[in-house]
N, C-alpha and C positions, 0 to 999 in steps of 0.2 A: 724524624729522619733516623735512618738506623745507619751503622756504618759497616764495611763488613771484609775482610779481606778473601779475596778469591788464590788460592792454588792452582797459579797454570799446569793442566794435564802434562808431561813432556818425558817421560822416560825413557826414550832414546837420545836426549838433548840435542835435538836440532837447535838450529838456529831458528829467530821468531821475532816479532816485529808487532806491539798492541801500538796502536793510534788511534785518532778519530780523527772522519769525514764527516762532512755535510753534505754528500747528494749520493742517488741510487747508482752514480755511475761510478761510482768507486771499485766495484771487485774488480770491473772491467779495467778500467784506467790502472791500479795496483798490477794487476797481468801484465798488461802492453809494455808498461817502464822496469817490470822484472825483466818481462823475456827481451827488451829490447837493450838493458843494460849486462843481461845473463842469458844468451839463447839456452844453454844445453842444462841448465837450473830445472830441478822438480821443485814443485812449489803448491799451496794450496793458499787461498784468501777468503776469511767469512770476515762480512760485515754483518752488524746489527739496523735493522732500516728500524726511525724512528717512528713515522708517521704510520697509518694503515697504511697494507695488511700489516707491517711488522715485523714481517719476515727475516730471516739470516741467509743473506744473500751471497754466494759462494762463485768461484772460481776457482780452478784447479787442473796442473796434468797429473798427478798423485794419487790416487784413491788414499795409500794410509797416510798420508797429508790433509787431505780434503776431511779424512773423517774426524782427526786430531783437532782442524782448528774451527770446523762444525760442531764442537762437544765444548769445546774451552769458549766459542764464543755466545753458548745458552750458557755454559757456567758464570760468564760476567755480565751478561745480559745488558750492558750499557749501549742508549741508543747512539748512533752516530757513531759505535767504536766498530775497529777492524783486527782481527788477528792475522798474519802470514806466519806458515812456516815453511823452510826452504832448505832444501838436502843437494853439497854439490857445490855449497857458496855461503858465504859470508852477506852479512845484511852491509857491509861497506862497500859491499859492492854495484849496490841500487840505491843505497839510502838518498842520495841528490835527486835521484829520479821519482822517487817517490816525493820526496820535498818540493820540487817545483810542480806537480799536479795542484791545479788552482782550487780543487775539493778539499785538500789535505789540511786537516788546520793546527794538528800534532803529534807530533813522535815519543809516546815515552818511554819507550825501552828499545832496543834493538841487541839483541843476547842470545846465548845458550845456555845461559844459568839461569838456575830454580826462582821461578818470578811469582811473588802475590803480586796481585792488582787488588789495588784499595778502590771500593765499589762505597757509596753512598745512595742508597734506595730511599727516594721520596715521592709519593704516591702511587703515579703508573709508572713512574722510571726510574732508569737507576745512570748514575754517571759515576764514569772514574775521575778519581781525584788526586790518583798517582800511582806509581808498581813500587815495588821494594825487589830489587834486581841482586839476587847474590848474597853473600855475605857480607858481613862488618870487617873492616880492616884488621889485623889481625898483629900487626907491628908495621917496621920500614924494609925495605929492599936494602939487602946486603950487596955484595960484590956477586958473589955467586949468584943471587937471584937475580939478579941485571944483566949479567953473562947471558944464560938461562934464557931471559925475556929475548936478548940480539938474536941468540942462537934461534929460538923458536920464528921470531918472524922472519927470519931467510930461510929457514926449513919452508914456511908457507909460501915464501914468495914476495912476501908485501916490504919486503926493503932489500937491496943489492948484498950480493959480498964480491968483496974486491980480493 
């Protein structure tokens, strides 16, 4: 077994989303609970199909989406995994939709930060075994940084101000 860490392609940092399914209906089903949680979302979805032919099964309204997570998902080549990326919206804001799909069987990252994906290649296959999402902590949140954090999520919307 060799072990090996993958560098997701992403230098515009979108946001992205690696998991793994177990069936061919996943791009499709990934699409319907995006646009149905995010209609006005660009987005792109490649899976890995484990079984023959093997293929990396895509959906997409984005061509340079579609082509970003068609490249990242031969770079990690594990079967049963999925990459999204998504311009427009935040992955908090399908991630339950994607969760309740009965194919879905794990989420391990959902970010805009610089992600390896730890890949484990053992004979014809290769599986993930986890991503390293971001950096290391780096110290604690001051006063100021806490301010910062309130101020940014009302700036986006995702908490009130009064």
């Amino acid at each position: 077994m060799e072990i090996s860490a993958v560098e997701i392609e992403n230098g515009k940092g979108f946001n992205l989303v690696i998991g793994s399914s177990h069936f061919i209906m996943t791009p499709e089903d990934i699409a319907e609970a995006i646009l149905k949680a995010v209609p006005a979302v660009k987005y792109a979805v490649s899976f890995c199909e484990a079984s023959d032919p093997a293929l990396i099964r895509s959906e997409s309204n984005d061509e340079e989406l579609l082509d970003l997570s068609q490249r990242n998902a031969m770079a990690v080549g594990a079967g049963h995994s999925f990459i999204i990326f998504v311009k427009d919206c935040y992955p908090i804001n399908f991630l339950n939709s994607l969760k309740n799909l009965p194919e879905i069987t794990n989420i391990y990252c959902a970010t805009a930060n610089p992600v390896h994906v730890i890949v484990a290649s053992a004979g014809k296959g290769k599986a993930i075994i986890g991503v390293a999402d971001g950096n290391s902590p780096k110290g604690f949140e001051n006063n100021e940084e806490r301010k910062k954090r309130f101020e940014f999520l009302r700036k986006i919307g995702y908490k009130l101000s009064f």
